[in-house]
Each structure stands twice: as C-alpha cells, then as structure tokens.
C-alpha positions, 0 to 999 in steps of 0.5 A: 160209604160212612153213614155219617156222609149220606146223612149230612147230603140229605140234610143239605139239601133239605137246608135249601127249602127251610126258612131260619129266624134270625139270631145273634152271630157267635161269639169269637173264641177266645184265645186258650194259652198252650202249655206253660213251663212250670218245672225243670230238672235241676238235679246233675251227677245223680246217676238218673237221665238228667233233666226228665220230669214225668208222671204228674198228678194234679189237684185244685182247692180255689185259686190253688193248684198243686202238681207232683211228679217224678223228677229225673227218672231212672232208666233200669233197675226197676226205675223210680226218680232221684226227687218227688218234685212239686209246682204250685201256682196261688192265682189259678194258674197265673204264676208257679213256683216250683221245688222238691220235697225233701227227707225222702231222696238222698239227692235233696236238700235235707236228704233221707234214705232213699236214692229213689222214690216213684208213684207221687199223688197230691190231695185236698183236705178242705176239712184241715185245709192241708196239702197233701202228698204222698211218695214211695220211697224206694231201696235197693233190694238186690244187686239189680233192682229197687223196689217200693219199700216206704210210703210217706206223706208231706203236708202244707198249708199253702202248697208253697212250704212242706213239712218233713215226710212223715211214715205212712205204711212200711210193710208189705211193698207198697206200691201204685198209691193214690190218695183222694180226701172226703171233701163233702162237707155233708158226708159223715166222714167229712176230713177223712183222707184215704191213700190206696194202693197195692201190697206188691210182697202180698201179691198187689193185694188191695189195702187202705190206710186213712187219717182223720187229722190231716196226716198226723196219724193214720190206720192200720191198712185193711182190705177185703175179707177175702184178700182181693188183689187190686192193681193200679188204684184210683179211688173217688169219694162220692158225696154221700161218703162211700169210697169207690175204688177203681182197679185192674185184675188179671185173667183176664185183664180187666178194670174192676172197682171196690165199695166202701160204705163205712169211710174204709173200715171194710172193703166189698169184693170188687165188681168187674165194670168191663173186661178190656180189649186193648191194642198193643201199644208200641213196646218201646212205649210205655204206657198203662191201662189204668183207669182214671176216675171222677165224680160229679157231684150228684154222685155220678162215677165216671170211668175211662180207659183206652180200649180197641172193642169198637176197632174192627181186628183191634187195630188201635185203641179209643178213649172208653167211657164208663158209668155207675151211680154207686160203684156197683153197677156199671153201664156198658163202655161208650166210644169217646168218638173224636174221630171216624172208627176207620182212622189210624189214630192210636188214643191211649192213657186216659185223664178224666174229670167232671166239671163241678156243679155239673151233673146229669145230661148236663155233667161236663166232662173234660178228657186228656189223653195221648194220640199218635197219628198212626198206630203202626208206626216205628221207634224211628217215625212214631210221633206222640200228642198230647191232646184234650176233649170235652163233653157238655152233656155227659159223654154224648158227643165230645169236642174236637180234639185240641192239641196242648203242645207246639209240635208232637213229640218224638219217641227219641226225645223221651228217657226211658224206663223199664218198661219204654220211652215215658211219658206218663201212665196217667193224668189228672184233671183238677178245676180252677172253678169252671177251668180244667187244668192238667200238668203235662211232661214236655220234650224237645230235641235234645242236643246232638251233642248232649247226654242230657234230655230236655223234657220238662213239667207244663201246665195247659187249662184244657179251655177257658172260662164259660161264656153266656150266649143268648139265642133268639128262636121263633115260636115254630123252632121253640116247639121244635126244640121242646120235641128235641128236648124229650128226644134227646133227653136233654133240658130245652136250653141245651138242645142248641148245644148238643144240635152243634156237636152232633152237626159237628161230629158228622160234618167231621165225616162229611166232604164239601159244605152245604149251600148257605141259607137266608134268613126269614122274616122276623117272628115272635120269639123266645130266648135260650140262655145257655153257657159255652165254653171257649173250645165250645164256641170254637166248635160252633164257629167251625160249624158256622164256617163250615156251613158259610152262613154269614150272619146266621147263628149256627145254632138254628141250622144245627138245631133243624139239622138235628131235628130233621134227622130225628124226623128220620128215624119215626121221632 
C-alpha cells in the first residue's frame, strides 16, 4: 500500500472531530482555450512531406509573442525543412499572423541557396527593440546527406516584416544554435545578444558569437581554453550578466553547464549538474534529452530533463528538476510528480519557464512536456499527449497535468525524420505578463487517400490570467498557518496554497473521499490574500469536490490536513 493512501485514512478520520471556520467559496475556473492554429504548410511539390510544421521555439516582449519553427520537414538525408516559418500575434495572443522568411531556402519567395534549413530559435532584444531569428542553412554535402553548413540571422522590429538574413558564422558546421539576449537593463551588458551552438567539423565543440547592435554585426566565435564539447545548447542570461550555458556530454551521457562572466569573452569549463538515467523512448520516436533552461528573476537557474533514476528498473521516464544559483553548483535532481512513481506513463521532452516577478519559495514555475499512457507501447498503439503543469512554490508540488490537445495524437499521423516520427525536440515557454504560452505542432488523421500529412503549428496559454482570492481564518488556524509557514519554508499567505496542492498530490493516490465537515461558529479573524491562477483554482475546486464540502473553503480543510500530517512527524 502507497504511503500516500494511509496518510490521507488518518487524516479522514481526524477531519471528523475538528471544528473549521467558515471562509469564502472557491472561485469557478475560468475557461483556458485549448490550442489554437497559428500556421499551415503552404509548400507543395518540394520534395519535403507536405504539410508538416515542427520544432517550435517561442519568446515574448509585452503583448507580443513570436513563434519559429521548421515548416515541411524532410524525412532522410540528414533531414531539416524546405522554409524557417514564423506566427506572430501583437495582442497577447488574441490574433496571428503567420509567413516564411525568405533569402534562406530555394522554395521561398525571394529564395536563397539552401534547399534546407533546420534548428530555428526566436529572441527579444528589449535594448534595439529588434526581433530576432536564427536559422542554419543546410547543403548538400554528399550524395546522401545535408548538413548544417551557414548560420543566419533576420531581424524585425514588429515581428510582422523580416529583413533579408544576414550571415552569422559559416564555418566549422554549426549546428544546434540557440540564441537568448541580455535584457536586463541593470546587467553591464545590457543589448548584448549571445547565439551558442556546437561546431559538429570540431567535434560539437562549444562556441559563442554575439552582437551588440541588434544583429548588425557579430563576434568571431569563441569558446573554452580547453576546447570543450557542448551539445544541444540552452543558454540563459541571469540578471547580473553572467551567461549560463546548459548542455549534453558523452561518456557518460550527461547534462552539463558552462559560465561565462565577461558577456562570452571566455568560457569556463563546464560543470556537470547530473549524469542522466533516462528510459529508451520508442526508436520510432524521436525524441531529444535536451535540457531546457529558465531563470527567474532573482537569478535563480532552473533546469529539467526527462529522467528514469526515480522508476524502479527504469521503466519510464519523469520530468526532472534541477537548480543553481550561479551556474556552478546544482542541486540534487527533484521528481516533477504528477502522477504515482508505479504509473506506466512515459514523461519525456521537457519545456520550462519561470514566471517573471516570481522568485524564491514563491518562483512559479510552468512545464510542457509530452506524455504517452504506456511506456510499452508499439508503432501501431502508442498514442502521444501534449501536456502542461505548474508549480507556485518553486518545484514542490506541481498541478495536475492538463492536456493542451483535443485527442492524442497517433505515431501514424506524424512525418518522419532520421531519427523517428517527430514532433519536436524541445519547447519554449514565453510569458505574456503573467500568462505562459507555448506553440505546439498538431496532427490529424490524414486521408486514407492522401500522401500529404496533416500536422500543423498551434499556440495554447498554459493557464489564464492570475485571480486574487481573499481567505478568512480564525485566530487558532492563524497561529496554525504561522507554524505552517516555518515548516514549510514558505510566506504566511502561501501556506493555503501549498496545503491545497499537497492535499491534492495525495488525494491523486487515495481511493474513496472523507466524510464531509460543518463549519464552526464564527471567530475572530484574519485574512490571507493570496493570488491562484486558473489551473490553481481548478485544483482547489477538485479538492473541494473531492472532500464534498459544500460551502467550506477548501483551503481550511487543506491548511488542518497539512498541519495535522506535520504534527505526525514531531513538527
């Protein structure tokens, strides 16, 4: 028997004999849109799988937000796509606008040289007030494959009209680029944009370029004294100005990060934050362990991956957590548990972002990864979700997962690539103030009859705008919540918060509801204000629900359960 179940029978019964005061009922949720089309494939007779889009990255500035990705994918030949493609809304997702760059690929409009392109990213420089995408041209290298030979970047100021690519580095095959922007204005090299990547002729040898005029012109590329390899790139900027760039290493297989203290003039020689365990996805999958990266605004670096170290015989793998407070130094990996450790459920391509304005006990972290039901599953059954949860209090207890499509999607439904039916390698979560969004490929079914796929580009906000919810408490449950507050480590008005998701993480493991409560006379009081997000309200009305309180805040009953099962354990 789970652990998670004889704590939740003990605290049912104590439910039974405690007095509650009376607060205010939760909040509806409000509705969160499932994913909206943002693109389509409008390229025919170019020798790609026609109407496949993949592989987004996303970034937001204000009301903005700007997606790229790969549009029509290849399937052999080393692979890449016949066009970078990009979707644009200007009212915090409200409306897109959608196009290709062109001066790259020989399908566009305006056409350059390159019948492939592959590895798009998307930044903000708040300094030049200039968007930013960068996109590897590939050639034809030998009779049978194409390879990253040219990195280019195009710049907008609306994210609506692209310039003409400009060349970034053309040497040395570079390749999994990733670009991110110094866009703290505090930071001594504030406007500075930093593009990474790996020189695959040197080996993926880590190297840096970066420009400090909006993309006019850039460095010569550098990397460590010691020639470093670094893999599968994603690079931060913390507020102070030093650049973090996350990695993947060989022998063994491991997530790595290397510093940067003087705005990429040199690079340390990484670190390693944790040696991965990861479950064999399907081989007709394709999927990458690559890490995402996110900072907050205190600094704080976040990390995850997908990982099997907490799965008994590796049997599938979980979202992992990981932090740092400068680069160096990384805690021990931490379970993203939104399900029980004995499910079947495979968790795998992590997308992470931190909530700006939060920091702390209180950072709000939102993650995006897929899901299949059944890490066992075949070519001909496994069926592949996209799906997101959150956390308010800095990776402690994450949300229920919400699923960001209609219907999962079917391996069948998917082009291939070199390396497996795709989807994406990795996500992006970019903020519209305090709404995350994420752009996300889709596929139907395509027609029996047709040769043409039917996956296309989608944007979902990962939850709706924040609510204020004011609690009442007696003076007993304020003296409780102050010994709640030093032993969870957390402010006074979050206790509630974090008593709901706990309540809620075990009632996930828990079979049959405890016997509903009355509610006490009326005392003195104090009130809690403390913001919820929709999924958050969501998760406190099934708590509610769950526990068949009527008109009692779940917060009191969470808030006593908590308490109750630290008075367990001597606290």
């Amino acid at each position: 028997m789970r652990a998670g179940v004889v704590a939740v029978t003990a605290l049912s019964l104590a439910v039974t004999s405690v007095a509650f005061a009376a607060g205010i009922a939760a909040a509806a949720p409000t509705s969160i849109p499932l994913s909206v089309q943002i693109s389509t494939d409008p390229l025919l007779n170019v020798g790609a799988q026609h109407q496949s889009e993949v592989e987004p990255v996303t970034a937001a500035w204000g009301s903005t937000i700007v997606s790229t990705f790969q549009v029509g994918r290849f399937a052999t030949q080393g692979s890449g796509a016949a066009a970078t493609g990009w979707a644009t809304s200007t009212n915090g997702g409200a409306s897109w606008t959608h196009g290709l760059l062109t001066g790259i690929n020989t399908a566009t409009a305006s056409p350059g040289n390159y019948p492939r392109s592959v590895n798009e990213t998307v930044a903000y420089d708040a300094a030049h007030g200039k968007w930013l995408i960068v996109t590897l041209g590939m050639a034809l290298v030998s009779p049978s494959r194409y390879k990253e030979v040219e990195m280019f970047v195009s710049d907008s100021a609306d994210g609506l009209t692209w310039s003409a690519p400009r060349s970034v580095v053309k040497t040395n095959g570079p390749d999994k680029s990733w670009i991110v922007c110094d866009n703290h204005s505090t930071s001594s090299h504030y406007g500075r944009c930093y593009v990474l990547y790996s020189a695959s002729s040197l080996t993926n040898r880590l190297q840096s370029v970066y420009t400090n005029d909006g993309s006019m012109n850039w460095s010569t590329p550098v990397g460590t004294a010691t020639n470093q390899n670094g893999y599968d790139v994603n690079p931060i900027v913390q507020p102070n100005g030093n650049l973090v760039v996350l990695a993947t290493a060989t022998n063994p297989f491991r997530i790595t990060a290397f510093r940067s203290t003087n705005g990429g003039a040199s690079f340390t020689d990484p670190v390693t934050v944790s040696v991965v365990q990861a479950h064999s996805v399907k081989s007709f999958l394709r999927q990458r362990d690559k890490p995402s990266a996110a900072v907050a605004d205190d600094g704080t670096i976040y990390t995850a991956w997908h990982d099997c170290r907490f799965r008994s015989g590796c049997t599938s793998d979980d979202i992992v957590l990981s932090r740092s407070s400068d680069g160096g130094v990384w805690s021990a990996p931490t379970r993203v548990a939104v399900d029980p450790i004995s499910s079947t459920i495979e968790h795998y391509v992590a997308g992470l972002g931190v909530q700006p304005a939060t920091v702390g006990a209180a950072a709000h972290l939102d993650l995006v990864f897929m899901e299949m039901p059944n890490a066992n599953c075949t070519s001909a059954n496994c069926q592949i979700d996209i799906v997101t949860t959150s956390s308010a209090d800095a990776g402690s207890v994450w949300s229920p997962v919400r699923v960001l499509t209609a219907a999962p999607q079917s391996v069948n439904w998917l082009p291939s690539s070199n390396f497996g039916a795709m989807i994406a390698d990795y996500w992006t979560v970019a903020y519209v103030q305090t709404v995350p969004w994420v752009a996300i490929p889709i596929a139907q079914t395509p027609s029996p009859t047709a040769t043409d796929f039917q996956q296309s580009m989608f944007a979902a906000p990962l939850r709706a705008a924040n609510t204020v919810v004011p609690v009442t408490w007696s003076a007993t449950e304020v003296a409780r919540i102050a010994q709640l507050s030093s032993y969870l480590g957390v402010p006074p008005e979050a206790v509630q918060k974090t008593s709901v998701y706990i309540i809620a993480y075990l009632l996930s493991v828990a079979s049959g509801p405890p016997t509903p409560v009355s509610p006490p006379a009326p005392g003195s009081s104090v009130t809690y204000t403390s913001v919820w997000d929709t999924g958050e309200i969501a998760t406190l009305d099934a708590v509610q629900q769950r526990f068949v309180l009527n008109n009692i805040d779940a917060t009191h009953v969470a808030v006593l359960l908590v308490s109750f099962l630290a008075s367990l354990g001597g606290h």
